[in-house]
N, C-alpha and C positions, 0 to 999 in steps of 0.2 A: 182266672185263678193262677196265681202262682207255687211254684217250689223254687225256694232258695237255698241249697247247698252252699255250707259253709265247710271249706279245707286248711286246717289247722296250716298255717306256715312256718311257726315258732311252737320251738318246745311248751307242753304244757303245762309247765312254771307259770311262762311270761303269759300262757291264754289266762292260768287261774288268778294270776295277778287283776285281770281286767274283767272277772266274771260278776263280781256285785255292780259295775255297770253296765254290762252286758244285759242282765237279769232286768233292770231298771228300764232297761232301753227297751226289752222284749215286753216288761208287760206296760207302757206306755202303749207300744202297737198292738196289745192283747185291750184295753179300755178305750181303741178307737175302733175295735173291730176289725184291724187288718189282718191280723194274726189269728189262725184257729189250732194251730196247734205247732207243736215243736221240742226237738228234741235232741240228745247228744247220739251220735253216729255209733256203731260198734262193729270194729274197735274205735274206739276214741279220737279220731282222727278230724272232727268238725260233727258238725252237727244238719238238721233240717228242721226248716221252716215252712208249713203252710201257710200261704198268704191269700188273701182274695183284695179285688182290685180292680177297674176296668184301664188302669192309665201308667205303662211300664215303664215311664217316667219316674212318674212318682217314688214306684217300688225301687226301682233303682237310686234313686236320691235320697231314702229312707234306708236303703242298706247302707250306702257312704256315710249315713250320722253314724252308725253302729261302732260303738266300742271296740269291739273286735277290728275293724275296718280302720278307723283314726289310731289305733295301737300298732297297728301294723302285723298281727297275729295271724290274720283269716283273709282269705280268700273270696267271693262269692260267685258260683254258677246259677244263674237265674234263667227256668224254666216256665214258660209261659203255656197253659194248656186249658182247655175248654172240658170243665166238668158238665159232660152232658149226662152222668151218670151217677148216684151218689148211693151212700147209708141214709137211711129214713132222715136219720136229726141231720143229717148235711144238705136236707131236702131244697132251704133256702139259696141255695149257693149253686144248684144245677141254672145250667146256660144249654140253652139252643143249638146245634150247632149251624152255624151260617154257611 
């Protein structure tokens, strides 16, 4: 499982200029399943991604498509961690730890 922290680098003009592709781009990974959930930061300053995933490649080459990313606005710090613990409906998404 991943967290993807997103850090606004550009005033939040140029981020809302980019947000109806941004949005596009998020629920694409939300109708592949990569995405469980996500949101704007407070204060405002970027946002957070739950990701799930086995391959940090991937995740990584999926936040470079990101709108935000090709726009030049945001940031990404990508946190990699083993949900060995969850909420009931997150029940699918628990891992072992190795």
């Amino acid at each position: 499982m991943f967290v993807l922290e997103l850090t606004y680098t550009a005033p939040v003009e140029r981020v809302e200029s980019l947000l109806g592709a941004h949005v596009s781009w998020l629920d694409a990974s939300y109708a592949t399943g990569v995405f469980i959930a996500s949101g704007r930061k407070v204060p405002r300053d970027g946002g957070v991604i739950l990701a799930v995933g086995d391959d940090r490649a991937a995740v990584e080459r999926l936040v470079a498509a990101d709108p935000f990313v090709t726009g030049d606005v945001c940031t990404y710090r990508i946190t990699e961690f083993t949900a060995t613990k969850t909420a009931p409906e997150l029940a699918p998404y628990r891992e072992e730890q190795a």
